[in-house]
Chimera marker file (.cmm) of the C-alpha trace (Angstrom):
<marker_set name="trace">
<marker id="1" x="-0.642" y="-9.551" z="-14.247" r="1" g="1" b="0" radius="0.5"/>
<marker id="2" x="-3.049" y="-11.103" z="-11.767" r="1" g="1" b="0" radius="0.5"/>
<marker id="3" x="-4.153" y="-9.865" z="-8.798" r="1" g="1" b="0" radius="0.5"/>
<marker id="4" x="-2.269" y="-12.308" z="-6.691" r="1" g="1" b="0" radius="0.5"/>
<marker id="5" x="0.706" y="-11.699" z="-8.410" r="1" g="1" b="0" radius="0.5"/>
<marker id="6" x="3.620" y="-9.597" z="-5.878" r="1" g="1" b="0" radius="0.5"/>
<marker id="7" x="5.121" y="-6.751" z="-7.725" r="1" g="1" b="0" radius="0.5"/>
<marker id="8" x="8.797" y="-6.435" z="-6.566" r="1" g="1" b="0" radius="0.5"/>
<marker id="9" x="10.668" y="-3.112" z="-6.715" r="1" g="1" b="0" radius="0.5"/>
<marker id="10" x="14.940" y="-2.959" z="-6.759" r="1" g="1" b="0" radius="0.5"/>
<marker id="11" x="15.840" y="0.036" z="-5.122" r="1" g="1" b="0" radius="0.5"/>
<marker id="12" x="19.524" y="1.362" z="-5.574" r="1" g="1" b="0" radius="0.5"/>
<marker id="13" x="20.112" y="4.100" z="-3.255" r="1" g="1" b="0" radius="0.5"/>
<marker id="14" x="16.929" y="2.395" z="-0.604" r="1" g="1" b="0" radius="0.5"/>
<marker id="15" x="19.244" y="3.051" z="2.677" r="1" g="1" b="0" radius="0.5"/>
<marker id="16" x="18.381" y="6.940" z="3.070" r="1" g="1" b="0" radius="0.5"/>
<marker id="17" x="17.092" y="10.243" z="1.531" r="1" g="1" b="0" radius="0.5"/>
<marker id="18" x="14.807" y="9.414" z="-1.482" r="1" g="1" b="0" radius="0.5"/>
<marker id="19" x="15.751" y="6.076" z="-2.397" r="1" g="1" b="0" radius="0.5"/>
<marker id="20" x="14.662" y="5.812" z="1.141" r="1" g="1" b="0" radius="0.5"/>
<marker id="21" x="11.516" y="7.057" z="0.826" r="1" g="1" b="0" radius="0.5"/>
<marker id="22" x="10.602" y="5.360" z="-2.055" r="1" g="1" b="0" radius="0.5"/>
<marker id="23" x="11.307" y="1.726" z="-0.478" r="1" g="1" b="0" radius="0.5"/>
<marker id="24" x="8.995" y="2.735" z="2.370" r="1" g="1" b="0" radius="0.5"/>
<marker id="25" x="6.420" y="3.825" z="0.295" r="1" g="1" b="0" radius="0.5"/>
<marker id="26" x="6.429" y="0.818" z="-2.259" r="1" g="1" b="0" radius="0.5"/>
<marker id="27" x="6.402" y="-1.344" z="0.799" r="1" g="1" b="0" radius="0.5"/>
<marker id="28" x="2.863" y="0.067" z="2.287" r="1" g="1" b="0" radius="0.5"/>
<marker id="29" x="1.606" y="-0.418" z="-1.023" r="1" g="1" b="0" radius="0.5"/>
<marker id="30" x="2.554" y="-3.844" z="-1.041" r="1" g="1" b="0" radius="0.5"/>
<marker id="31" x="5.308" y="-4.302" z="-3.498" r="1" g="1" b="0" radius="0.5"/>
<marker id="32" x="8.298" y="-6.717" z="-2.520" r="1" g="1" b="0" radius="0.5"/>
<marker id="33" x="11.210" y="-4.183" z="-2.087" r="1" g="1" b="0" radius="0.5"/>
<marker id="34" x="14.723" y="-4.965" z="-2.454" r="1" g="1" b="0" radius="0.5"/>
<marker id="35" x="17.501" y="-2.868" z="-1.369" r="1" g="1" b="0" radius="0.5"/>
<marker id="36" x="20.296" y="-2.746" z="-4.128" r="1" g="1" b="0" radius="0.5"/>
<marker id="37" x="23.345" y="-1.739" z="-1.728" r="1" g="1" b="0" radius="0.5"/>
<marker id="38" x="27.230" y="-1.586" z="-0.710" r="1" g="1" b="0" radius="0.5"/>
<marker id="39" x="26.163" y="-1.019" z="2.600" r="1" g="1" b="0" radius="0.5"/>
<marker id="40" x="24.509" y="-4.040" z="3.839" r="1" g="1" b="0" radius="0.5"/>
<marker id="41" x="24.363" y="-2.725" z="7.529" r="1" g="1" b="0" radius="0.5"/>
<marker id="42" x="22.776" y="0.369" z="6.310" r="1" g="1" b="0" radius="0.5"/>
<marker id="43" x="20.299" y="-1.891" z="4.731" r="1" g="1" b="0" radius="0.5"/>
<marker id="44" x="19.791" y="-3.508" z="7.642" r="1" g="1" b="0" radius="0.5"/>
<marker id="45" x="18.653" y="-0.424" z="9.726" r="1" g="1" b="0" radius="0.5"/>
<marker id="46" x="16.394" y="0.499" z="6.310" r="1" g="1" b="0" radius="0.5"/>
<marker id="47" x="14.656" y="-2.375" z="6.411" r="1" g="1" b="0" radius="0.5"/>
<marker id="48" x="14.236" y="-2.409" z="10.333" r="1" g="1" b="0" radius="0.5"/>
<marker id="49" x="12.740" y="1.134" z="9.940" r="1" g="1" b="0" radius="0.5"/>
<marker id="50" x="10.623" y="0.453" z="7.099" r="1" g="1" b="0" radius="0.5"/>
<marker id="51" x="9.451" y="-2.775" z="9.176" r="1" g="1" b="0" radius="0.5"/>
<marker id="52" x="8.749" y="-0.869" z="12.400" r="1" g="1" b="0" radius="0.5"/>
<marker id="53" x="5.740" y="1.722" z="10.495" r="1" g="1" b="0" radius="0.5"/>
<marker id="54" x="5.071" y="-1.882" z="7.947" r="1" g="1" b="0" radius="0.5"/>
<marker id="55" x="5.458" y="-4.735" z="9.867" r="1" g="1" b="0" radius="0.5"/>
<marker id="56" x="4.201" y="-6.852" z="7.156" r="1" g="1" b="0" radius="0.5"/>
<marker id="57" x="6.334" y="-5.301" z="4.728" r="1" g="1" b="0" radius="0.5"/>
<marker id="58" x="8.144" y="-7.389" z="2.081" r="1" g="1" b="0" radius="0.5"/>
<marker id="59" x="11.570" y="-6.110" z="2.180" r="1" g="1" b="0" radius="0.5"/>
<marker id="60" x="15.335" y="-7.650" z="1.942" r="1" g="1" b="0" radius="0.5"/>
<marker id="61" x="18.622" y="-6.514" z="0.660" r="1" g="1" b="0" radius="0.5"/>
<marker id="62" x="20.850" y="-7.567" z="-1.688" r="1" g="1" b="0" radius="0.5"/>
<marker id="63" x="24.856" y="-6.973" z="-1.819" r="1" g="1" b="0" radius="0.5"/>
<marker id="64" x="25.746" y="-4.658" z="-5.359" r="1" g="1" b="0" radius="0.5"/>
<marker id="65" x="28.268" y="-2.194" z="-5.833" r="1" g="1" b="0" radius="0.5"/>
<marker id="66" x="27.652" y="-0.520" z="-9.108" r="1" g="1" b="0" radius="0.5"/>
<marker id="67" x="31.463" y="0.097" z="-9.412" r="1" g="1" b="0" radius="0.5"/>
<marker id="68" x="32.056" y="-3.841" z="-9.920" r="1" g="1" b="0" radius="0.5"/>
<marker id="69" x="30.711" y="-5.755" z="-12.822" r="1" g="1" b="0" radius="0.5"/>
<marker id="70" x="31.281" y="-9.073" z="-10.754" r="1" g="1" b="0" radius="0.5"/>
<marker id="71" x="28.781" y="-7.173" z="-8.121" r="1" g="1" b="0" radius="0.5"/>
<marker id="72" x="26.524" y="-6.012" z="-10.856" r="1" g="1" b="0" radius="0.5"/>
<marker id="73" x="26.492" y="-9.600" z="-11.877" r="1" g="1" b="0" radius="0.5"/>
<marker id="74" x="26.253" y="-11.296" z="-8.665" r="1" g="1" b="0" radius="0.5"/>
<marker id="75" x="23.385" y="-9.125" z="-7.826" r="1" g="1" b="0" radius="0.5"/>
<marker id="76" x="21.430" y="-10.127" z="-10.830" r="1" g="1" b="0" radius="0.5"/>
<marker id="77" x="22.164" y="-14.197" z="-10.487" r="1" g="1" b="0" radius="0.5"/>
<marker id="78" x="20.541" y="-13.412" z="-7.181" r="1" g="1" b="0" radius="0.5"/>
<marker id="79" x="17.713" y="-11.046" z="-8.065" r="1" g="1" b="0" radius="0.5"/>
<marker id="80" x="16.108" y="-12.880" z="-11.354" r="1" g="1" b="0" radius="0.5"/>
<marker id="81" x="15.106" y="-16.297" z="-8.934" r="1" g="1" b="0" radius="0.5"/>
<marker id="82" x="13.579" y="-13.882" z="-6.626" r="1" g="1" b="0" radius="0.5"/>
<marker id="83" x="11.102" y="-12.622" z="-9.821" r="1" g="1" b="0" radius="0.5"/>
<marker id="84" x="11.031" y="-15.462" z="-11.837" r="1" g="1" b="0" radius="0.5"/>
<marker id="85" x="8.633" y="-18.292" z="-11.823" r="1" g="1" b="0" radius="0.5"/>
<link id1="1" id2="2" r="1" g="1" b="0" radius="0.2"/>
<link id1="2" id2="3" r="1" g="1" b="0" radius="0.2"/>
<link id1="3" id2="4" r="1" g="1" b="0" radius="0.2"/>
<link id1="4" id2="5" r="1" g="1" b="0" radius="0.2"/>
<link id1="5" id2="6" r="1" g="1" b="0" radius="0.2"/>
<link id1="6" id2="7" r="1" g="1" b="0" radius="0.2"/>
<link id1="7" id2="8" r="1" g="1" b="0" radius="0.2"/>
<link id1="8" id2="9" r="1" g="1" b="0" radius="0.2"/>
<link id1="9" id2="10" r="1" g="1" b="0" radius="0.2"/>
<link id1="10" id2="11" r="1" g="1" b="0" radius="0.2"/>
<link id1="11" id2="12" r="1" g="1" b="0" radius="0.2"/>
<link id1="12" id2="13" r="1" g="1" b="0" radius="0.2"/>
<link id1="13" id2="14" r="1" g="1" b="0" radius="0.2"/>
<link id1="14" id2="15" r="1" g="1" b="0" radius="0.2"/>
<link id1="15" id2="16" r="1" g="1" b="0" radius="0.2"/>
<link id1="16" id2="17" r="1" g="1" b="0" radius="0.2"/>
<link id1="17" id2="18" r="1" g="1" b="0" radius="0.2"/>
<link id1="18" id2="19" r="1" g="1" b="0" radius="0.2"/>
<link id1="19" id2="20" r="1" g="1" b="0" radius="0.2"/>
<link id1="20" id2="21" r="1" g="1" b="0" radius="0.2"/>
<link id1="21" id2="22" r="1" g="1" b="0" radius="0.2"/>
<link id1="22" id2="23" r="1" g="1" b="0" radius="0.2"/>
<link id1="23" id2="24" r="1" g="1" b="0" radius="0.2"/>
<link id1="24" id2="25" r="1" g="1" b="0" radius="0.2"/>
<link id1="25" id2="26" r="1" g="1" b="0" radius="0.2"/>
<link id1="26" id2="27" r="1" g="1" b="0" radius="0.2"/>
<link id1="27" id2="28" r="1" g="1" b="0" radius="0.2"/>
<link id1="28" id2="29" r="1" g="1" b="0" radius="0.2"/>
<link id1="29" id2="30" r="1" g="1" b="0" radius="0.2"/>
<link id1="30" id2="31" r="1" g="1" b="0" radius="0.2"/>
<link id1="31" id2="32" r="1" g="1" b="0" radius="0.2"/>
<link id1="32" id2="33" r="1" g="1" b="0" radius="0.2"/>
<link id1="33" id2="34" r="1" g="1" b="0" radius="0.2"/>
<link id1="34" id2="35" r="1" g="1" b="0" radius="0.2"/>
<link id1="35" id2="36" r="1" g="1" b="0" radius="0.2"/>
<link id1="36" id2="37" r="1" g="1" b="0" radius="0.2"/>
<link id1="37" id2="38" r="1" g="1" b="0" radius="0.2"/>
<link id1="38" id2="39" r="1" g="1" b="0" radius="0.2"/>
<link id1="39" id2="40" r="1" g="1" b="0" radius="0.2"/>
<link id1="40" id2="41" r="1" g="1" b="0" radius="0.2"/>
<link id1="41" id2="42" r="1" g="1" b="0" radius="0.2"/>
<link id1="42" id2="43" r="1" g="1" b="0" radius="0.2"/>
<link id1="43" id2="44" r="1" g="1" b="0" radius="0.2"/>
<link id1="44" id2="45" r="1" g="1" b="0" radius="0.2"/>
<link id1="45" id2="46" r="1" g="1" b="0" radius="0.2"/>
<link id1="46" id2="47" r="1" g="1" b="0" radius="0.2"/>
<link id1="47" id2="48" r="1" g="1" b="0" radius="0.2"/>
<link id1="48" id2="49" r="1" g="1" b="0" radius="0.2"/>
<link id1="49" id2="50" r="1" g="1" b="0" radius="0.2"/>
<link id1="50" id2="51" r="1" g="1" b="0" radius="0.2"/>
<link id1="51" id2="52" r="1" g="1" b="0" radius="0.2"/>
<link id1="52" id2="53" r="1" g="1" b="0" radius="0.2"/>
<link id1="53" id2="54" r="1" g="1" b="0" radius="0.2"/>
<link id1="54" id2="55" r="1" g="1" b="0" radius="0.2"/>
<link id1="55" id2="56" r="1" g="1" b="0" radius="0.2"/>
<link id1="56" id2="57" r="1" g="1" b="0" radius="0.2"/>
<link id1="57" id2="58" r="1" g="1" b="0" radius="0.2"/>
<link id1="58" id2="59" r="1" g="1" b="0" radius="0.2"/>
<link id1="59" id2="60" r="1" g="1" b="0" radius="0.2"/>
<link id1="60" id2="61" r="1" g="1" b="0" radius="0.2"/>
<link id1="61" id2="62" r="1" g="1" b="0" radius="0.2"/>
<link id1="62" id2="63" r="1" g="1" b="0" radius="0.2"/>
<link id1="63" id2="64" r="1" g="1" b="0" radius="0.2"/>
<link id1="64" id2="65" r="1" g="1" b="0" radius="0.2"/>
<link id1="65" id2="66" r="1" g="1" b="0" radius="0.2"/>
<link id1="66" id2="67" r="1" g="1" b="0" radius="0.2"/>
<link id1="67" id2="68" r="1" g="1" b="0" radius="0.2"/>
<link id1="68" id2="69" r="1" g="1" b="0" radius="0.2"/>
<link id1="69" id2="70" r="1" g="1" b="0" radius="0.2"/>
<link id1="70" id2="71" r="1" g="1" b="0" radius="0.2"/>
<link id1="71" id2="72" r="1" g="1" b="0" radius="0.2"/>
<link id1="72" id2="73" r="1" g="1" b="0" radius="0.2"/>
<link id1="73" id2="74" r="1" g="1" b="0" radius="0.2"/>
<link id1="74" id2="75" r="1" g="1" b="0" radius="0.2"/>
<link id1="75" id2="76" r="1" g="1" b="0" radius="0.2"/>
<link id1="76" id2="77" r="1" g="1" b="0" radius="0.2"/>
<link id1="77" id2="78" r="1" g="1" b="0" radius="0.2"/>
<link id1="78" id2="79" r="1" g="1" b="0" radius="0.2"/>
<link id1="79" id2="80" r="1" g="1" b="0" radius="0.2"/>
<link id1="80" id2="81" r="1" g="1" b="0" radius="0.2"/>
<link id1="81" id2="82" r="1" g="1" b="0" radius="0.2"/>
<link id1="82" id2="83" r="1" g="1" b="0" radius="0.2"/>
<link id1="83" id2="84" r="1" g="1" b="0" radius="0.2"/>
<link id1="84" id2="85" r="1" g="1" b="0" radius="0.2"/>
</marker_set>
């Protein structure tokens, strides 16, 4: 991997306690972070928080409910472009 090269981090769970945590702290270390959730409006409020200590941050979120293989699949056809070159 090359130093220029973004390392991006899928975090299920990234809206609150330690999935939480983890998203902010991959973001100040520079890693792309994307929030895995059902709650995209949680997500939102993650990301705003995470932006607000980071503002440079790399962070989005991405619709998946682990319940639902269409999610599950939807989820990936949108997360491999993001990682893929």
């Amino acid at each position: 991997m090359s130093v220029n090269q973004l390392r991006v981090a899928m975090i299920t769970g990234g809206n609150s306690g330690i999935g939480f945590a983890v998203a902010n702290k991959l973001a100040a270390k520079g890693y792309g972070v994307i929030l895995a959730s059902r709650n995209q409006q949680a997500s939102t409020k993650a990301i705003a928080q995470i932006r607000a200590v980071n503002p440079s941050a790399l962070v989005e979120s991405i619709p998946l409910d682990l319940s639902s293989f269409a999610s599950v699949r939807q989820c990936a056809s949108r997360f491999i472009p993001r990682v893929t070159h």
